[in-house]
C-alpha positions in Angstrom: -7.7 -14.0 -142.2 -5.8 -16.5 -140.2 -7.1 -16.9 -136.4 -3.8 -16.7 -135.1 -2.5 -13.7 -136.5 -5.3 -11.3 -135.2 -7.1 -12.3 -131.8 -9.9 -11.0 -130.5 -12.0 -10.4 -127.2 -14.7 -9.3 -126.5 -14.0 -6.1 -124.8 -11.3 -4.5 -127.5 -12.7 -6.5 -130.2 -9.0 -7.1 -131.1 -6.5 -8.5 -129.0 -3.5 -8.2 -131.0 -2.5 -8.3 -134.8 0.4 -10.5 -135.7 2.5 -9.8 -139.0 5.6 -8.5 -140.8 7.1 -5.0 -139.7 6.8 -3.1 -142.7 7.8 0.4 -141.4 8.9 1.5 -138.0 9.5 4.9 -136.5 9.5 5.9 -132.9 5.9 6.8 -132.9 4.0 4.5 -135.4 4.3 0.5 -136.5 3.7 -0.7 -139.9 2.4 -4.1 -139.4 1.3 -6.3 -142.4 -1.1 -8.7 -142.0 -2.9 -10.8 -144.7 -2.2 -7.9 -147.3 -3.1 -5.5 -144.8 -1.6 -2.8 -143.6 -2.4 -1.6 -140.5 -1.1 1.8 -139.0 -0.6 1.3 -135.5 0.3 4.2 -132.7 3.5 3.3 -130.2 5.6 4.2 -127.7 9.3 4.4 -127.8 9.4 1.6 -125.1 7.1 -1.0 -128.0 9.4 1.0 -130.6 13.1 -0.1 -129.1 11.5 -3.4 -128.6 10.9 -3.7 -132.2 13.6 -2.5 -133.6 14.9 -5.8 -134.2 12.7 -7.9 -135.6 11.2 -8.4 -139.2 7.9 -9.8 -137.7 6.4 -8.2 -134.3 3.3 -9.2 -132.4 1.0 -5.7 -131.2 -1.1 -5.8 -128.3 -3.6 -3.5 -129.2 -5.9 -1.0 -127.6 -8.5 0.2 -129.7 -9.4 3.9 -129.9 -12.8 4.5 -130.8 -14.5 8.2 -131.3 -17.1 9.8 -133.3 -14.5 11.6 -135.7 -11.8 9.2 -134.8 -10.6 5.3 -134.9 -7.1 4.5 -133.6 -4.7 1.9 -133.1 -2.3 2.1 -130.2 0.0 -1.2 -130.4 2.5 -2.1 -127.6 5.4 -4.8 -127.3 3.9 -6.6 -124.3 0.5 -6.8 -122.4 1.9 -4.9 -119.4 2.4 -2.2 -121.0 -0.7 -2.4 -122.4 -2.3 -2.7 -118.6 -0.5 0.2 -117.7 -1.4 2.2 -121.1 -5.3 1.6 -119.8 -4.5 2.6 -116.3 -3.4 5.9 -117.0 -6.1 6.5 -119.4 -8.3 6.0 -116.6 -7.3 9.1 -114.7 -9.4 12.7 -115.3 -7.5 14.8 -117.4 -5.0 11.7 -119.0 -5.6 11.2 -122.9 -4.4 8.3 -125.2 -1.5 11.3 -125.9 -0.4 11.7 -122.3 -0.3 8.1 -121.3 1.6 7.4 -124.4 3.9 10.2 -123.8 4.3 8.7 -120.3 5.3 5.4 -121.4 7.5 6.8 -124.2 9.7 9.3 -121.5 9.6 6.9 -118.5 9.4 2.7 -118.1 6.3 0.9 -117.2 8.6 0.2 -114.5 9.9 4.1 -113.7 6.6 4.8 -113.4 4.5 2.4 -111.1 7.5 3.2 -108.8 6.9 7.0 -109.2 3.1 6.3 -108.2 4.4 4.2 -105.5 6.7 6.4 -104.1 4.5 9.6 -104.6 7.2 10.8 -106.8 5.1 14.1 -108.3 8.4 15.3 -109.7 8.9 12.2 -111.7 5.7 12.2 -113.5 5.3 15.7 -114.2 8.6 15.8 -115.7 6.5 14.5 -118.7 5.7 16.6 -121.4 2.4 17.9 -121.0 1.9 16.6 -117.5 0.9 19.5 -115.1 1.3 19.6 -111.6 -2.5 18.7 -111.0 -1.9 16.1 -113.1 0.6 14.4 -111.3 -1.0 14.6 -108.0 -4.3 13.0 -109.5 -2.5 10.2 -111.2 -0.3 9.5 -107.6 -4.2 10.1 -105.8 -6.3 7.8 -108.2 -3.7 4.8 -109.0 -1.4 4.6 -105.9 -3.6 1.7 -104.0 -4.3 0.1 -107.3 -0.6 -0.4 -108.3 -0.4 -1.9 -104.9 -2.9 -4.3 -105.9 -1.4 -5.5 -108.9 -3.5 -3.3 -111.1 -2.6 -2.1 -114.3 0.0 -5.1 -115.3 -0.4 -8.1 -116.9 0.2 -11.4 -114.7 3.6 -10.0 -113.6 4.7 -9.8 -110.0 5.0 -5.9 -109.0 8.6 -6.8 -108.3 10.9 -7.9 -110.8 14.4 -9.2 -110.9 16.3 -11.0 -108.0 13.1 -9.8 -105.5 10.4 -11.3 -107.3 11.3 -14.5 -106.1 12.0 -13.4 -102.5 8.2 -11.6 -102.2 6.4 -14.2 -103.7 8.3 -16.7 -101.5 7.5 -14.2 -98.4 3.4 -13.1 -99.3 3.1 -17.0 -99.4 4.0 -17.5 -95.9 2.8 -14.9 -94.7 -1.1 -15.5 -96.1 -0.2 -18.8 -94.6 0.2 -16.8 -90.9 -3.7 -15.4 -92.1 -2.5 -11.9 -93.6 -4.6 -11.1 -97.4 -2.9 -10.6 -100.3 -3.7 -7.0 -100.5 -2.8 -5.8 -97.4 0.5 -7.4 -97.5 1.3 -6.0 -101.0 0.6 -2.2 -99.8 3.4 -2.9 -97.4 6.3 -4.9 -99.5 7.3 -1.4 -101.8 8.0 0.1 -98.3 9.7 -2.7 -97.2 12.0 -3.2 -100.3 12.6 0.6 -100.6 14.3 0.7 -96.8 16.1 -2.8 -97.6 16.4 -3.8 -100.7 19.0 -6.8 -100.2 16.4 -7.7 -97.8 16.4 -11.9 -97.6 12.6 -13.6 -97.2 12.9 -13.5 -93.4 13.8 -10.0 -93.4 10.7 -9.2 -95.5 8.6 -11.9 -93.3 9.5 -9.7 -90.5 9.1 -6.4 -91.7 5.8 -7.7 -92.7 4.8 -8.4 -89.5 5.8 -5.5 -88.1 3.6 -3.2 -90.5 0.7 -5.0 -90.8 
Protein backbone atom coordinates (compact mmCIF):
# COMPACT_ATOMS: atom_id res chain seq x y z
CA UNK A 1 0.00 0.00 0.00
CA UNK A 2 1.38 3.22 -1.37
CA UNK A 3 2.59 5.81 1.52
CA UNK A 4 0.97 8.54 -0.10
CA UNK A 5 -2.39 7.31 -0.50
CA UNK A 6 -3.04 6.55 3.26
CA UNK A 7 -1.05 8.63 5.97
CA UNK A 8 -0.81 8.05 9.23
CA UNK A 9 -0.14 9.55 12.87
CA UNK A 10 0.26 8.55 15.67
CA UNK A 11 -2.80 9.64 17.45
CA UNK A 12 -5.57 8.43 14.76
CA UNK A 13 -3.40 5.88 13.37
CA UNK A 14 -4.69 7.13 9.96
CA UNK A 15 -4.52 10.49 8.69
CA UNK A 16 -6.32 10.20 5.63
CA UNK A 17 -7.00 7.61 2.83
CA UNK A 18 -6.51 8.83 -0.73
CA UNK A 19 -8.35 6.96 -3.75
CA UNK A 20 -11.14 6.75 -6.40
CA UNK A 21 -14.78 7.73 -5.33
CA UNK A 22 -16.51 4.61 -6.00
CA UNK A 23 -20.01 5.49 -4.43
CA UNK A 24 -21.22 8.64 -2.89
CA UNK A 25 -24.41 9.45 -0.98
CA UNK A 26 -25.03 12.25 1.43
CA UNK A 27 -24.10 10.22 4.37
CA UNK A 28 -21.35 7.73 3.33
CA UNK A 29 -18.07 7.73 0.78
CA UNK A 30 -16.98 4.90 -1.12
CA UNK A 31 -13.34 5.36 -1.34
CA UNK A 32 -11.07 2.78 -3.20
CA UNK A 33 -7.78 2.39 -2.39
CA UNK A 34 -5.26 -0.25 -3.45
CA UNK A 35 -8.33 -2.75 -4.13
CA UNK A 36 -9.85 -1.66 -1.03
CA UNK A 37 -12.84 -0.50 -0.30
CA UNK A 38 -13.26 1.47 2.53
CA UNK A 39 -16.80 2.66 3.91
CA UNK A 40 -16.38 5.95 5.21
CA UNK A 41 -19.19 8.14 7.37
CA UNK A 42 -19.71 11.98 6.07
CA UNK A 43 -21.38 14.97 6.34
CA UNK A 44 -23.30 16.72 3.73
CA UNK A 45 -20.71 19.61 3.90
CA UNK A 46 -17.49 16.60 2.79
CA UNK A 47 -20.54 15.18 0.56
CA UNK A 48 -21.28 18.51 -1.67
CA UNK A 49 -17.55 18.82 -1.73
CA UNK A 50 -17.23 15.63 -3.41
CA UNK A 51 -19.69 15.55 -5.59
CA UNK A 52 -17.49 16.40 -8.32
CA UNK A 53 -14.68 14.60 -8.34
CA UNK A 54 -13.77 10.88 -9.46
CA UNK A 55 -10.83 10.78 -6.93
CA UNK A 56 -11.26 12.50 -3.26
CA UNK A 57 -8.81 12.76 -0.40
CA UNK A 58 -10.76 11.84 3.36
CA UNK A 59 -9.40 13.25 6.44
CA UNK A 60 -10.30 10.70 8.73
CA UNK A 61 -11.29 10.31 12.26
CA UNK A 62 -11.20 6.95 13.55
CA UNK A 63 -14.03 5.55 15.71
CA UNK A 64 -13.01 2.94 17.92
CA UNK A 65 -15.46 0.90 20.45
CA UNK A 66 -15.72 -2.45 21.88
CA UNK A 67 -18.74 -3.58 19.51
CA UNK A 68 -17.87 -0.83 17.01
CA UNK A 69 -14.98 0.49 14.41
CA UNK A 70 -15.91 3.50 12.27
CA UNK A 71 -14.76 5.67 9.73
CA UNK A 72 -15.87 9.36 9.68
CA UNK A 73 -14.12 11.03 6.49
CA UNK A 74 -14.38 14.84 5.88
CA UNK A 75 -13.37 17.14 2.80
CA UNK A 76 -10.83 19.32 4.67
CA UNK A 77 -8.92 19.14 8.01
CA UNK A 78 -11.08 21.95 9.61
CA UNK A 79 -13.72 20.31 9.52
CA UNK A 80 -12.26 17.59 10.82
CA UNK A 81 -10.91 20.03 13.87
CA UNK A 82 -14.28 21.04 14.44
CA UNK A 83 -15.83 17.38 14.02
CA UNK A 84 -13.29 16.61 17.27
CA UNK A 85 -14.35 19.66 19.04
CA UNK A 86 -17.76 18.91 19.32
CA UNK A 87 -17.25 15.50 20.21
CA UNK A 88 -15.50 16.75 23.11
CA UNK A 89 -18.59 18.21 24.75
CA UNK A 90 -20.73 15.85 27.51
CA UNK A 91 -23.63 14.65 25.93
CA UNK A 92 -22.25 15.23 21.95
CA UNK A 93 -21.85 11.74 19.94
CA UNK A 94 -20.00 11.06 16.56
CA UNK A 95 -24.01 11.32 15.42
CA UNK A 96 -24.69 14.77 16.82
CA UNK A 97 -21.54 16.43 15.71
CA UNK A 98 -22.04 14.95 12.36
CA UNK A 99 -25.50 16.02 12.24
CA UNK A 100 -24.22 19.45 13.21
CA UNK A 101 -21.82 19.82 10.45
CA UNK A 102 -24.34 18.32 7.99
CA UNK A 103 -27.37 21.15 8.98
CA UNK A 104 -25.03 24.10 9.63
CA UNK A 105 -21.26 25.22 8.18
CA UNK A 106 -18.16 24.76 10.10
CA UNK A 107 -18.37 28.40 9.64
CA UNK A 108 -22.38 28.86 10.80
CA UNK A 109 -21.38 27.29 13.61
CA UNK A 110 -18.18 28.65 15.43
CA UNK A 111 -20.18 31.90 14.81
CA UNK A 112 -23.24 30.46 16.72
CA UNK A 113 -20.72 29.47 19.68
CA UNK A 114 -19.28 32.85 19.32
CA UNK A 115 -22.23 34.75 19.34
CA UNK A 116 -23.98 32.46 22.04
CA UNK A 117 -26.50 31.74 19.43
CA UNK A 118 -28.51 28.74 21.52
CA UNK A 119 -31.22 28.98 18.99
CA UNK A 120 -28.89 28.23 16.15
CA UNK A 121 -27.46 25.13 17.47
CA UNK A 122 -30.38 23.56 18.85
CA UNK A 123 -32.16 24.00 15.80
CA UNK A 124 -30.14 20.71 15.05
CA UNK A 125 -31.84 17.56 15.07
CA UNK A 126 -31.34 15.94 18.19
CA UNK A 127 -29.78 18.88 19.92
CA UNK A 128 -31.68 19.83 23.16
CA UNK A 129 -31.71 22.89 24.82
CA UNK A 130 -29.09 21.62 27.48
CA UNK A 131 -27.21 20.75 24.85
CA UNK A 132 -26.79 23.91 23.20
CA UNK A 133 -25.96 25.79 26.27
CA UNK A 134 -23.12 23.27 27.15
CA UNK A 135 -21.60 23.30 23.71
CA UNK A 136 -21.79 27.59 23.82
CA UNK A 137 -20.42 26.97 27.85
CA UNK A 138 -17.51 24.41 27.05
CA UNK A 139 -16.19 25.76 23.43
CA UNK A 140 -16.85 29.54 23.43
CA UNK A 141 -13.19 30.58 24.77
CA UNK A 142 -11.69 27.79 22.80
CA UNK A 143 -13.05 29.01 19.33
CA UNK A 144 -11.64 32.23 20.42
CA UNK A 145 -8.41 30.64 20.68
CA UNK A 146 -8.27 29.17 17.33
CA UNK A 147 -9.35 25.77 18.67
CA UNK A 148 -11.04 23.33 16.75
CA UNK A 149 -9.72 24.45 13.07
CA UNK A 150 -6.98 23.60 11.18
CA UNK A 151 -4.20 26.42 10.56
CA UNK A 152 -7.02 28.76 9.25
CA UNK A 153 -7.45 32.24 10.57
CA UNK A 154 -10.94 32.41 12.57
CA UNK A 155 -11.89 35.08 10.00
CA UNK A 156 -12.22 34.41 6.51
CA UNK A 157 -12.69 36.28 3.36
CA UNK A 158 -11.82 40.11 2.87
CA UNK A 159 -11.20 40.34 7.00
CA UNK A 160 -8.76 37.77 7.32
CA UNK A 161 -6.25 39.91 5.92
CA UNK A 162 -7.29 43.01 7.90
CA UNK A 163 -7.11 40.95 11.51
CA UNK A 164 -4.01 39.31 10.91
CA UNK A 165 -2.63 42.69 9.70
CA UNK A 166 -4.21 44.35 13.00
CA UNK A 167 -3.32 41.23 15.88
CA UNK A 168 0.32 41.86 14.41
CA UNK A 169 0.54 45.33 15.50
CA UNK A 170 -1.10 45.14 18.13
CA UNK A 171 1.19 42.14 19.82
CA UNK A 172 3.74 44.58 18.66
CA UNK A 173 2.06 47.42 21.20
CA UNK A 174 2.58 44.17 23.99
CA UNK A 175 -1.12 42.76 23.74
CA UNK A 176 -1.08 38.35 23.62
CA UNK A 177 -2.54 36.66 20.95
CA UNK A 178 -5.26 35.30 22.98
CA UNK A 179 -6.53 38.06 24.56
CA UNK A 180 -6.78 40.05 21.50
CA UNK A 181 -8.59 37.23 19.58
CA UNK A 182 -11.47 37.08 22.36
CA UNK A 183 -12.09 40.67 21.42
CA UNK A 184 -11.82 40.79 17.31
CA UNK A 185 -15.57 38.64 16.89
CA UNK A 186 -17.00 41.53 18.91
CA UNK A 187 -15.25 44.01 17.06
CA UNK A 188 -16.11 42.68 13.55
CA UNK A 189 -19.79 41.85 14.55
CA UNK A 190 -20.46 45.93 15.47
CA UNK A 191 -18.25 46.92 12.24
CA UNK A 192 -17.75 44.69 9.87
CA UNK A 193 -16.32 47.05 7.02
CA UNK A 194 -14.09 47.96 9.75
CA UNK A 195 -10.42 49.05 8.02
CA UNK A 196 -7.13 47.81 10.30
CA UNK A 197 -7.15 51.07 12.16
CA UNK A 198 -10.51 50.80 13.08
CA UNK A 199 -9.96 47.30 14.49
CA UNK A 200 -6.41 48.62 15.97
CA UNK A 201 -8.62 51.02 17.85
CA UNK A 202 -11.39 49.01 18.95
CA UNK A 203 -8.69 46.85 20.18
CA UNK A 204 -7.41 49.16 22.30
CA UNK A 205 -10.32 50.19 23.68
CA UNK A 206 -11.46 46.54 24.88
CA UNK A 207 -8.54 45.24 26.00
Amino acid sequence: MRFLDIARNDKNMIDYIKGQIIELTPTELILENAGIGYSILISLQTYEAFQTKTQAVAYIHHYIREDEELFYGFATKDERELFRLLIGVSGIGVASARMMLSTLTSEEIRQAILSEDVNKIKSVKGIGLKSAQRLVLELKDKVVKGEGQADTVLFKASNSALVEEATTALTMLGFSKANIAKVMPSILKDNPSARVEDIIKAALQRL
